[in-house]
C-alpha positions as CSV (number, residue, x, y, z in Angstrom):
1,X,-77.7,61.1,10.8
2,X,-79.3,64.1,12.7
3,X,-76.9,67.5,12.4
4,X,-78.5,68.6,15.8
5,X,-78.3,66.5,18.7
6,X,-81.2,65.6,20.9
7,X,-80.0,68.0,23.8
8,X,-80.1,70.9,21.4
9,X,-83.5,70.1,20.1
10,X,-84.9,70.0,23.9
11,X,-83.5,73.3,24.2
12,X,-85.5,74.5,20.7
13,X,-88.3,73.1,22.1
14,X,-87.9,74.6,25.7
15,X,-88.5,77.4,23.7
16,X,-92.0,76.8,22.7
17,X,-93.9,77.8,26.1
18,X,-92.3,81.1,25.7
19,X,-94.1,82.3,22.2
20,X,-97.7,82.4,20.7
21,X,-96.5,79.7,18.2
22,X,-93.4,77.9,16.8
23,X,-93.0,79.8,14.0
24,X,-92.3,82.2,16.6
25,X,-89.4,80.0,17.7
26,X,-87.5,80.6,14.5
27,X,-85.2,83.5,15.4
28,X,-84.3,81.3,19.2
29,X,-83.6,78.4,17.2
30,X,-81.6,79.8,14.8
31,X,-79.6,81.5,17.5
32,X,-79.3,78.0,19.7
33,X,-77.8,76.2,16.4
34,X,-75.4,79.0,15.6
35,X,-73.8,79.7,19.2
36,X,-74.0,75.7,19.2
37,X,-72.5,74.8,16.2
38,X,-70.9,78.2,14.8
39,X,-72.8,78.4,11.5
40,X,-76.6,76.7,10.4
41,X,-75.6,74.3,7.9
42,X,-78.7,73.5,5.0
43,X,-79.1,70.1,7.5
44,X,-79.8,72.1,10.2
45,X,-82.1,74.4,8.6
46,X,-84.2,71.2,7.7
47,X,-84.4,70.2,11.2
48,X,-84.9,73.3,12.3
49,X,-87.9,73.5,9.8
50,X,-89.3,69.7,10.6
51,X,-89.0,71.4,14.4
52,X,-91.2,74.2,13.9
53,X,-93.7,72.4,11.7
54,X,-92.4,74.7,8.5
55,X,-90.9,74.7,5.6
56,X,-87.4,75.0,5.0
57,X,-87.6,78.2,2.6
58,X,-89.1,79.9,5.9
59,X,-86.3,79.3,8.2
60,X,-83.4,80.1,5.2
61,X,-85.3,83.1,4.7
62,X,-85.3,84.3,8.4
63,X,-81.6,83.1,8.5
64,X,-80.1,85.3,5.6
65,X,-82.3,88.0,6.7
66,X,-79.8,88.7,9.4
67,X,-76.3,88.8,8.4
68,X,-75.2,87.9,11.7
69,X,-75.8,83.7,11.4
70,X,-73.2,82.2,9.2
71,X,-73.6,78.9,6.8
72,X,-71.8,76.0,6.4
73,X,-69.6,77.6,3.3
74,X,-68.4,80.8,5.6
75,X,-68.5,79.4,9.7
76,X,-67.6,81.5,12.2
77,X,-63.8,81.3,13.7
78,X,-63.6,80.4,17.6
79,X,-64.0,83.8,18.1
80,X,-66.0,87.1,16.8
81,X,-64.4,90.7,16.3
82,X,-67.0,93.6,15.7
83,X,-65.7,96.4,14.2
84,X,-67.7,99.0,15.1
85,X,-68.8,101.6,11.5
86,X,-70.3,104.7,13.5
87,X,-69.2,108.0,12.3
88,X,-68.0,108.4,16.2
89,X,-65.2,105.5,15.7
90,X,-64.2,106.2,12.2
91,X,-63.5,109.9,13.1
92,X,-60.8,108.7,15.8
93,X,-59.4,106.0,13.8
94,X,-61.6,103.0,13.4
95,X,-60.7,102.7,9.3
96,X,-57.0,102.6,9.7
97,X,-57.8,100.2,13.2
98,X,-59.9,97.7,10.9
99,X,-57.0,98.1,8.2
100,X,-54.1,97.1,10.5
101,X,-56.0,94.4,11.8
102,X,-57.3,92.8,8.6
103,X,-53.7,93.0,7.0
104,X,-51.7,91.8,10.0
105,X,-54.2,88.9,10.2
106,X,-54.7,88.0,6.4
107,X,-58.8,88.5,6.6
108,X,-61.2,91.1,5.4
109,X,-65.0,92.0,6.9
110,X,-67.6,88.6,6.4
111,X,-64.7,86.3,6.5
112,X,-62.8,84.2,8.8
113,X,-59.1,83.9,9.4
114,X,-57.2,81.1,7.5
115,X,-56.3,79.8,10.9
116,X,-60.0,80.1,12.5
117,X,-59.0,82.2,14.9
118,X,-61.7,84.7,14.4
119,X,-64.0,86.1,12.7
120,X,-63.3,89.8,11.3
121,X,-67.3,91.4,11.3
122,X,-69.0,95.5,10.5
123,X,-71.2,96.8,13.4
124,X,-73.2,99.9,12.7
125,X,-72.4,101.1,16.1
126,X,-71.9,99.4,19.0
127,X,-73.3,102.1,21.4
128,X,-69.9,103.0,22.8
129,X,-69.3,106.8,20.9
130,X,-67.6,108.0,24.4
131,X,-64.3,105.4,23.9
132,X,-64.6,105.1,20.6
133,X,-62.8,103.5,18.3
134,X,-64.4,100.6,19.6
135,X,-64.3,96.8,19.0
136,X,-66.4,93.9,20.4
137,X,-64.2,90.7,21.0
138,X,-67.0,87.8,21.4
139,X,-69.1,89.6,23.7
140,X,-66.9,92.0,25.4
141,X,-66.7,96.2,24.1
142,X,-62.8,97.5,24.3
143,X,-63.2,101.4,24.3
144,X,-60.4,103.6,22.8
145,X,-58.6,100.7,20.6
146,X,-55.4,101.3,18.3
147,X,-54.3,99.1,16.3
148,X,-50.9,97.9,19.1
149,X,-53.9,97.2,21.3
150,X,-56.3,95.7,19.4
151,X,-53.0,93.4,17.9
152,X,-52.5,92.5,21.8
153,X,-56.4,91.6,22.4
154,X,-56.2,89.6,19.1
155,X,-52.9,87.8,20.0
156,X,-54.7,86.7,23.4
157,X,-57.6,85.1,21.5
């Protein structure tokens, strides 16, 4: 049984036109998979190979390249914190923000809370130094977070 449905492979392959070649394609399909399924499992990686006319190897190796796709063993929760690292946000409180958080919801950076709520992940910076500490919940940026409001953002999710 296929891991990746035939919609999903028309939208790898609507992907084609776009690039020089499908080996090109590799970083837009890994990204279709993941927002798809929330991680690229080894399955997938196979398909995604057979896809591109590669092997495998060449797809894992653009996938753990980038720490931002997750496998089957680690998925990503319904939904994705960033916590932004930049010297901007831990001068104002980001460390003791990311503490609070990761206590209060039982999950440290990489992982995923035991109720798969979310997904606790490091950002270098997230280009918002004027509000920060900063977090990124899925793909929104709350400027000037403490930990009561970044509890309240998380207790929406």
């Amino acid at each position: 049984m296929s891991v990746l449905s035939e919609e999903l492979r028309e939208k790898i392959r609507a992907e084609f036109p776009k690039y020089p070649n499908k080996r090109a394609v590799t970083l837009p399909a890994l990204h279709l998979v993941h927002d798809t399924l929330r991680a690229v499992s080894r399955e997938a990686i196979v398909e995604i190979a057979e896809l591109l006319e590669l092997h495998p190897a060449e797809v894992h190796d653009t996938m753990t390249f980038y720490n931002f796709f997750k496998d089957e063993t680690n998925p990503l929760g319904r939904h994705r914190v960033w916590f932004c690292r930049s010297i901007s946000c831990m001068l104002r409180g980001g460390e003791e923000l990311l503490e609070t958080v990761c206590h209060k919801y039982n999950v440290h950076p990489g992982e995923t809370s035991p109720d798969g709520r979310m997904t606790v992940e490091f950002a270098e910076c997230l280009g918002a130094c004027e509000g920060a500490p900063c977090i990124l919940v899925d793909d929104v940026c709350h400027m000037n977070v403490n930990p009561a409001s970044a509890s309240a953002l998380i207790d929406k999710l």
